[in-house]
C-alpha positions as CSV (number, residue, x, y, z in Angstrom):
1,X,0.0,0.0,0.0
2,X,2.9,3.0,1.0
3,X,5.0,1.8,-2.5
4,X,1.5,2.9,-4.7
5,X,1.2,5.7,-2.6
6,X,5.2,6.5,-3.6
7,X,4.0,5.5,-7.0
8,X,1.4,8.2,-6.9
9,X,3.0,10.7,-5.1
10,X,5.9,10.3,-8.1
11,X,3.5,10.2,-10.6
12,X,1.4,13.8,-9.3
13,X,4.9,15.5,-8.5
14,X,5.8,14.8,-12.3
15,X,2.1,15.5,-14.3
16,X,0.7,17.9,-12.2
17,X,0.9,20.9,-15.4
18,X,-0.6,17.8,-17.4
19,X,-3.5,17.9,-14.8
20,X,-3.9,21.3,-13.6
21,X,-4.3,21.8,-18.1
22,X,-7.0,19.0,-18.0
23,X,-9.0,20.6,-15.5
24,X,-9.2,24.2,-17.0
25,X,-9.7,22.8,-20.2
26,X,-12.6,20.3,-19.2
27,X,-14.0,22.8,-17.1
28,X,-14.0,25.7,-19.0
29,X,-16.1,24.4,-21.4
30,X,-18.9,23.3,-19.5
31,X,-18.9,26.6,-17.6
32,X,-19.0,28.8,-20.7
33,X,-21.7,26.5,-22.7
34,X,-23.2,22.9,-22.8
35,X,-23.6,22.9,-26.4
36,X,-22.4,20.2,-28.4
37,X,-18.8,21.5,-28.7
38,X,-18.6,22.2,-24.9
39,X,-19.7,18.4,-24.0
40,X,-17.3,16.9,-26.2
41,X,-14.6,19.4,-24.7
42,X,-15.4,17.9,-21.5
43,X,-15.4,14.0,-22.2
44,X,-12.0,14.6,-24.6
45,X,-10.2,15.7,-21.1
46,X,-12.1,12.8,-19.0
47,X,-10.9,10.4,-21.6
48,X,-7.6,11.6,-22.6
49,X,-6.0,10.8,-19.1
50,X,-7.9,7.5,-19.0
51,X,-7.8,6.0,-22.4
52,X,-4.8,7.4,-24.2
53,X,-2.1,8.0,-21.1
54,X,-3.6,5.8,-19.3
55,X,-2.7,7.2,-16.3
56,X,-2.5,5.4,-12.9
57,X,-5.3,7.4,-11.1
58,X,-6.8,5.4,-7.9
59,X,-10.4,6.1,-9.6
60,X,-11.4,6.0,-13.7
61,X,-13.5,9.6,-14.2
62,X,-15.1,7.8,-17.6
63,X,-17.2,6.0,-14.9
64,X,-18.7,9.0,-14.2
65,X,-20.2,10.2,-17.6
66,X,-20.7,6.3,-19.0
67,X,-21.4,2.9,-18.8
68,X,-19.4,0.1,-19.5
69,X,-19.7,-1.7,-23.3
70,X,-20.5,-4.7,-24.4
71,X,-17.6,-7.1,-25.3
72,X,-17.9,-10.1,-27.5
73,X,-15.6,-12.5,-29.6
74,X,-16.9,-13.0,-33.0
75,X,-14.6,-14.7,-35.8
76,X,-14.9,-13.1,-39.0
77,X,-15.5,-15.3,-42.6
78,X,-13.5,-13.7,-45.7
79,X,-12.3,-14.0,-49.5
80,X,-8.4,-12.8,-49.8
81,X,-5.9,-12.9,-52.7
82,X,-4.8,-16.2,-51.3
83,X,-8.6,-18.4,-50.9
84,X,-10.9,-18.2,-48.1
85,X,-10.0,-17.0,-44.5
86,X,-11.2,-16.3,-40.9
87,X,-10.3,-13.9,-38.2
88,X,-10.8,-13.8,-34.7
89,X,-12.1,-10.4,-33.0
90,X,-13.4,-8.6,-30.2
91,X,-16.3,-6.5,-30.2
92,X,-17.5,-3.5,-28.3
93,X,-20.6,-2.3,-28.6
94,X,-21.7,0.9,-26.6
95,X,-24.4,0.9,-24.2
96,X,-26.5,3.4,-25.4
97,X,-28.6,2.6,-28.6
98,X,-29.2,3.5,-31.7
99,X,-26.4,3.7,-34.8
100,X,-22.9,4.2,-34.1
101,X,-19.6,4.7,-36.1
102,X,-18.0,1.9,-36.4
103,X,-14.0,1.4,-36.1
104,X,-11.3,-1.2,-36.7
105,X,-8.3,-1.4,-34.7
106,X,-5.1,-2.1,-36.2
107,X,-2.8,-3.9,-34.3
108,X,1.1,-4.2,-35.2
109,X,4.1,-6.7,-35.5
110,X,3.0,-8.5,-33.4
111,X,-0.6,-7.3,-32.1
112,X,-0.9,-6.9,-28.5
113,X,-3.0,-10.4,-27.1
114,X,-6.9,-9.2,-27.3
115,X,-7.2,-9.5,-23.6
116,X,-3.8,-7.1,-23.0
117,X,-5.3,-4.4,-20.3
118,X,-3.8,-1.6,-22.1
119,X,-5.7,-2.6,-25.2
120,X,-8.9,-3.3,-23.4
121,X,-8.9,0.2,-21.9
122,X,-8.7,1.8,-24.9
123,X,-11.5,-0.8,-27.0
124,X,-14.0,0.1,-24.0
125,X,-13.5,3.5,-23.8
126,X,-13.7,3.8,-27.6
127,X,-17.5,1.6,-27.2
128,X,-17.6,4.2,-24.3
129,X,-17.6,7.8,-26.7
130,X,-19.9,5.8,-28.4
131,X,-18.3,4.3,-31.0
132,X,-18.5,0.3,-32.1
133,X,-15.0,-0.9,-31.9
134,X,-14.0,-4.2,-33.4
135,X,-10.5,-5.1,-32.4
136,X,-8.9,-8.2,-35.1
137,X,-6.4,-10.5,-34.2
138,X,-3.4,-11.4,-36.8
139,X,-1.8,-14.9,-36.9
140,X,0.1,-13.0,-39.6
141,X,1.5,-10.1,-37.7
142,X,1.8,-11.7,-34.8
143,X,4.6,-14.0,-36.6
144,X,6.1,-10.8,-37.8
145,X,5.3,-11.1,-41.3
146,X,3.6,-8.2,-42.8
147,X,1.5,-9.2,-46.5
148,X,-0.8,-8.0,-48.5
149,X,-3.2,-10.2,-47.3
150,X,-3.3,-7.7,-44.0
151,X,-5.4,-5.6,-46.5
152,X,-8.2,-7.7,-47.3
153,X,-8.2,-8.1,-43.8
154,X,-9.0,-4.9,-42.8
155,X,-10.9,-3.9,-45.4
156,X,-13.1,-7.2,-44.5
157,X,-13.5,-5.8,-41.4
158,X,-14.7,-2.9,-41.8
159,X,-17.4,-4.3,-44.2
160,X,-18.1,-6.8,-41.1
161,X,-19.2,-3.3,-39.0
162,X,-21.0,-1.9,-42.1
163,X,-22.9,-4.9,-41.9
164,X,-24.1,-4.4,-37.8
165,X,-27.1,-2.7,-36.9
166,X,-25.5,-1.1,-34.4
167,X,-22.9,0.7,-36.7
168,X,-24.0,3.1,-39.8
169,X,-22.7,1.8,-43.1
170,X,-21.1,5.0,-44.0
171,X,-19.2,6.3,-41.1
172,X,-16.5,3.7,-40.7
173,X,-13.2,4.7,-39.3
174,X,-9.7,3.4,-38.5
175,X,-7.2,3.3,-35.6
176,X,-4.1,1.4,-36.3
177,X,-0.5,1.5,-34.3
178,X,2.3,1.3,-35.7
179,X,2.7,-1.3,-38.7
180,X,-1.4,-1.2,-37.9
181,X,-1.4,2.6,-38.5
182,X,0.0,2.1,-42.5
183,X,-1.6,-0.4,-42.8
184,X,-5.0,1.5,-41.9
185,X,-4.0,4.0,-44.2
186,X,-3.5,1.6,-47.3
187,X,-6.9,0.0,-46.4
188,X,-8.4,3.6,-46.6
189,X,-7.7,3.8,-49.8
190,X,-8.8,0.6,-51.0
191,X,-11.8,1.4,-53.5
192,X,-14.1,-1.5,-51.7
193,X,-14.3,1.1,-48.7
194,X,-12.9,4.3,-49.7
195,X,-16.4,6.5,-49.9
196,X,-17.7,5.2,-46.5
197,X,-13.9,6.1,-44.3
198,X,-14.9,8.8,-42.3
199,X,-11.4,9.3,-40.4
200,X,-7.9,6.9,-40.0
201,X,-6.2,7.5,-37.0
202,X,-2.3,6.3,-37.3
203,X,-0.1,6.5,-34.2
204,X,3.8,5.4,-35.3
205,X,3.4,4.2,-38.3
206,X,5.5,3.9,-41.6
207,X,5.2,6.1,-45.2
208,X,7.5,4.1,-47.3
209,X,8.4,0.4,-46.1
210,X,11.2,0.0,-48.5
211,X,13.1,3.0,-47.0
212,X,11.7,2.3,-43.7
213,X,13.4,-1.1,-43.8
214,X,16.7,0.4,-45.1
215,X,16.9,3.1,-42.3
216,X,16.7,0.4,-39.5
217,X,19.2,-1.6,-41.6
218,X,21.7,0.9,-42.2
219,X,21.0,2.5,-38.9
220,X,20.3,5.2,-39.9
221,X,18.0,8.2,-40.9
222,X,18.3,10.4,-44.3
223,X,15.5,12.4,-45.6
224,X,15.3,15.7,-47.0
225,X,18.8,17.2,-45.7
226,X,18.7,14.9,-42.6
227,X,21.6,12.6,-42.4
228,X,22.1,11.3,-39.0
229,X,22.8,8.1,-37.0
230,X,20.0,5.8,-35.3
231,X,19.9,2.9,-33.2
232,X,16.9,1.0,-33.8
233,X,14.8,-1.5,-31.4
234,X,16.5,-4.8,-31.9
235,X,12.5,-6.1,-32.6
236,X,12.4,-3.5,-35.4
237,X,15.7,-5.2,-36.9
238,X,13.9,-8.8,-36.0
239,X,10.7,-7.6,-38.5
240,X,13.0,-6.3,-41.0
241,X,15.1,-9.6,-41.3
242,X,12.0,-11.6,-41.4
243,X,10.4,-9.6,-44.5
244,X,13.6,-10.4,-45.9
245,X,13.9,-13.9,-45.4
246,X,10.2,-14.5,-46.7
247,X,10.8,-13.0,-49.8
248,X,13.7,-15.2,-50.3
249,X,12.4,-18.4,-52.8
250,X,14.7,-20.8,-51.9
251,X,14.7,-23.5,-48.6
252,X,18.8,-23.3,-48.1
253,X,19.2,-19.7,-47.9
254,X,15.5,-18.9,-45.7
255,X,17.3,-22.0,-43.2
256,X,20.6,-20.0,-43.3
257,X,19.1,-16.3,-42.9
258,X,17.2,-17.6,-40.3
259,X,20.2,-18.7,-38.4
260,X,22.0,-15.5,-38.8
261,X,19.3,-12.6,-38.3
262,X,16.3,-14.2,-36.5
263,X,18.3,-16.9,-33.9
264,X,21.9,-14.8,-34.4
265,X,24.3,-17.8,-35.1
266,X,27.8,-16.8,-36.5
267,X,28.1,-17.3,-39.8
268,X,30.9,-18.9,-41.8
269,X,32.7,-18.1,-45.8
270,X,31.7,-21.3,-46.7
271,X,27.8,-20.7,-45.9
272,X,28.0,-17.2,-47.5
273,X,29.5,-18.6,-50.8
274,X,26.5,-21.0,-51.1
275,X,24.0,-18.4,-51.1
276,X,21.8,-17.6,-54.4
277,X,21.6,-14.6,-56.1
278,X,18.3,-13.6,-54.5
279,X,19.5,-14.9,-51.3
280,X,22.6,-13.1,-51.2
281,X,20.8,-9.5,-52.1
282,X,18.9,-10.0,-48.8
283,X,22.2,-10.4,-47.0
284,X,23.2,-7.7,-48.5
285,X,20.2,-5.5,-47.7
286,X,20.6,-6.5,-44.1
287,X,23.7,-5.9,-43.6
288,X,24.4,-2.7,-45.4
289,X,25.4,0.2,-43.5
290,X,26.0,2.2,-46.0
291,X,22.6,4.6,-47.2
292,X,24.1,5.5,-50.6
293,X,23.9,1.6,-51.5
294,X,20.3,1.3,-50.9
295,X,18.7,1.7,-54.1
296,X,20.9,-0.4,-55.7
297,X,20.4,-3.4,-53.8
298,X,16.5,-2.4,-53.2
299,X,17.2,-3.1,-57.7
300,X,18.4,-6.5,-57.4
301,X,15.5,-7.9,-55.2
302,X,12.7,-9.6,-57.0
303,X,10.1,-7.4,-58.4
304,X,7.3,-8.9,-57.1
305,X,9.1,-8.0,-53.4
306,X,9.2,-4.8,-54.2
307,X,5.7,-4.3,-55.7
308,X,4.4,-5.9,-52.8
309,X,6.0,-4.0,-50.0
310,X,5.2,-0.9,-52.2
311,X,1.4,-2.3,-52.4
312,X,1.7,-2.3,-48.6
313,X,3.3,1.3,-48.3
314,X,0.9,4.6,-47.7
315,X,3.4,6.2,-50.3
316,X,1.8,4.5,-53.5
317,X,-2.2,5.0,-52.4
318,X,-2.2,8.0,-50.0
319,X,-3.7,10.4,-52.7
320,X,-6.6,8.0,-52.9
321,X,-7.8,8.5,-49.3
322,X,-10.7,10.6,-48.8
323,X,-10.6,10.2,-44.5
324,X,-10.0,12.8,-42.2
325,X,-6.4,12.0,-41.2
326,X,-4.9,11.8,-38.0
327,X,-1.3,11.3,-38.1
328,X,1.2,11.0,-34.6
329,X,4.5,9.8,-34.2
330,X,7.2,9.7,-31.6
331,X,10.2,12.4,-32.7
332,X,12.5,9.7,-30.9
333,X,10.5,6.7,-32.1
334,X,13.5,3.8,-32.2
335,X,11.2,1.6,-34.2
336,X,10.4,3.4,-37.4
337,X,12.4,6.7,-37.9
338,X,10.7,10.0,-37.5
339,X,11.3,11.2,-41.2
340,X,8.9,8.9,-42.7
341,X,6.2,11.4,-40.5
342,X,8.1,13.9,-42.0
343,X,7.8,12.3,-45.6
344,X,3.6,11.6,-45.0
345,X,3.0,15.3,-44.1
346,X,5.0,16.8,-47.3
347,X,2.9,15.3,-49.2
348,X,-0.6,15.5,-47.3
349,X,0.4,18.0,-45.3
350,X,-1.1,20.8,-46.8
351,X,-5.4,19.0,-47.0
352,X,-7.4,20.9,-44.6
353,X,-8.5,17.5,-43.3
354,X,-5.0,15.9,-42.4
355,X,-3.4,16.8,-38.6
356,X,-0.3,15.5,-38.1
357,X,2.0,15.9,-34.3
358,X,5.3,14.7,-34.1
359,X,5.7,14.4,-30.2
360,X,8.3,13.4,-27.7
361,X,5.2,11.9,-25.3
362,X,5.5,8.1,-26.5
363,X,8.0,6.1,-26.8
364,X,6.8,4.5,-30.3
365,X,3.1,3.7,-29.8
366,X,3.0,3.8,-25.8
367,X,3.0,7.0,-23.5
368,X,5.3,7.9,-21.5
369,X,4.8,10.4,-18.8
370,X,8.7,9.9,-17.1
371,X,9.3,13.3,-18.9
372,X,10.0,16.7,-18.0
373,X,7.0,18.5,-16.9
374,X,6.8,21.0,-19.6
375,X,6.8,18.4,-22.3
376,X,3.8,16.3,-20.7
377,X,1.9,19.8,-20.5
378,X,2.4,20.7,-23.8
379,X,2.5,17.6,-25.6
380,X,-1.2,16.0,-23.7
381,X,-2.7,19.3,-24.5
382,X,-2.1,18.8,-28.4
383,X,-3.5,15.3,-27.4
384,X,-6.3,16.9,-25.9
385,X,-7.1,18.8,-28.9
386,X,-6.7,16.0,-31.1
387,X,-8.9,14.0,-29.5
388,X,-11.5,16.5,-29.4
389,X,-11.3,17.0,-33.2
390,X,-11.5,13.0,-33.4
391,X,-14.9,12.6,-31.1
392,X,-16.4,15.3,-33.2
393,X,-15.9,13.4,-36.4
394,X,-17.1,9.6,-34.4
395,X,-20.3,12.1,-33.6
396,X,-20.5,14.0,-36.6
């Protein structure tokens, strides 16, 4: 009991700015009016604390102004590229009736287990705002292997809400992390759902995989003048070498890769003189250090690689989403480098309808208040306004 009162007393000493901002900007609000903007002023600071910072409070405020959701696993039936195939979900479905917007989480490499507390707290206080929230499970990415197939994944998810009488048809939105959050973004633009995405929201995600993939090999990060050493998370390397490996045709070289990137055996001469061509232009991808050799190894892989990973890259289809965008990434992000945020807003940047924050909040995808007080201030109210923008488009 005294070391979660330590716990708290730590925690208050550090946020207090963070909370002292939540509670003029809640309040203010409902002082001044209790129109529609002033109530969803108010429940964007009650659930900013709760469902995005997650913050260790001894009491959850959302009780206050809702009820708990509905949860239920359902397993989803679907056509992809590759024949017929299921996915297993949860679902949360408000309390209140009527129709609701409905949104599909997008997990990353690998997704969080569906019954991970952090993930629950934000699926319930989603169903919560009043939004249906369907929260898929990948065998795929949870192996690490990031494929096309994610797409007609997603976008057979989000038919799966159109299709619930809780949810209207035409306000469907996204919410993806990391991996999840490009992946959202290539789903948006996929013309089975286009017309009926009313919003993505895309928290650490990637622009370009190709160059993504060279920036954790080569460790490190060029774009746009920007030339500068990066360490990346040894998991990012771990995905990297497995997207590698997998495009790699032939048993010998896969077994060998394996060894050396994935389980991190030495490797010999001998085994490196035995590799194929294709084989030996992934070992030369992954251990390149060297940014100005990039494109020409990215040359010798095989073209369907490429196209694929291009396919699977916001890069090649962001001009064909019509959602309202919500784009956030961590400036010190150690598992996809910060340019590609920097790439995604030169190029959307300017659409009335795209917000992008590049913050130093998260580390990645999760919060992290052991900052400087200033930075939590500032950075949780940008959240705060962001999340008021996104309520009013779930209630639009």
């Amino acid at each position: 009991m005294h070391a979660i009162s330590r716990r708290l007393r730590r925690f208050l000493v550090r946020t207090w700015p963070l909370l002292a901002a939540l509670a003029v900007l809640g309040g203010l609000p409902a002082l001044i009016s209790l129109n529609r903007h002033g109530r969803v002023a108010v429940d964007a600071a009650i659930y900013l604390p709760d469902m995005v910072l997650q913050v260790p409070l001894p009491f959850r405020t959302v009780d206050l102004i809702s009820s708990a959701p509905r949860r239920e696993r359902v397993t989803i039936s679907y056509v992809s590229r590759n024949g017929p195939r299921t996915i297993d979900a949860d679902l949360y479905i408000p309390a209140q009736g009527g129709q609701h917007e409905g949104v599909v989480f997008s997990m990353g490499a690998p997704p969080l287990s569906l019954d991970d507390p952090r993930l629950v707290r934000i699926a319930e206080d989603a169903a919560r705002s009043g939004v249906v929230m369907l929260v898929p499970f990948s065998d795929r990415l949870n192996a690490n292997r990031i494929e096309p197939e994610e797409i007609d994944a997603l976008v057979a998810e989000a038919q799966y809400l159109q299709g619930l009488p809780e949810v209207n048809p035409k306000r469907i939105g996204f919410f993806g992390a990391s991996v999840g959050g490009s992946l959202a973004l290539v789903a948006a633009a996929d013309p089975r759902i286009r017309d009926d995405i009313a919003q993505v929201v895309s928290v650490g995600g990637y622009f370009d995989a190709l160059q993504t993939f060279a920036a954790i090999a080569t460790h490190r990060i060029v774009y746009d003048g920007i030339n500068q050493a990066w360490t990346p998370n040894p998991h990012a390397e771990d995905v990297v070498a497995q997207q590698m490996i997998d495009i790699v045709d032939n048993a010998h070289d896969r077994d060998l890769l394996t060894q050396w990137f994935i389980n991190g055996d030495p490797r010999t001469p001998a085994q490196l003189a035995t590799l194929s061509p294709v084989g030996q232009t992934s070992y030369d991808f992954l251990t390149n250090r060297n940014p100005a050799q990039v494109q020409a190894i990215i040359d010798r892989l095989p073209a369907g690689a490429v196209r694929e990973l291009n396919y699977l890259s916001p890069r090649t289809s962001i001009a064909n989403v019509k959602a309202e965008l919500f784009i956030i990434a961590d400036r010190g992000d150690p598992y996809i480098p910060y340019a590609q945020t920097l790439e995604l807003r030169s190029v959307v940047g300017g659409r009335k309808n795209v917000h992008v924050d590049l913050l130093q909040l998260f580390q990645h995808v999760q919060p992290n208040l052991d900052q400087r007080p200033e930075i939590i201030a500032v950075d949780s109210t940008r959240l705060l306004f962001r999340l008021y923008q996104l309520l009013l488009t779930w209630h639009g």
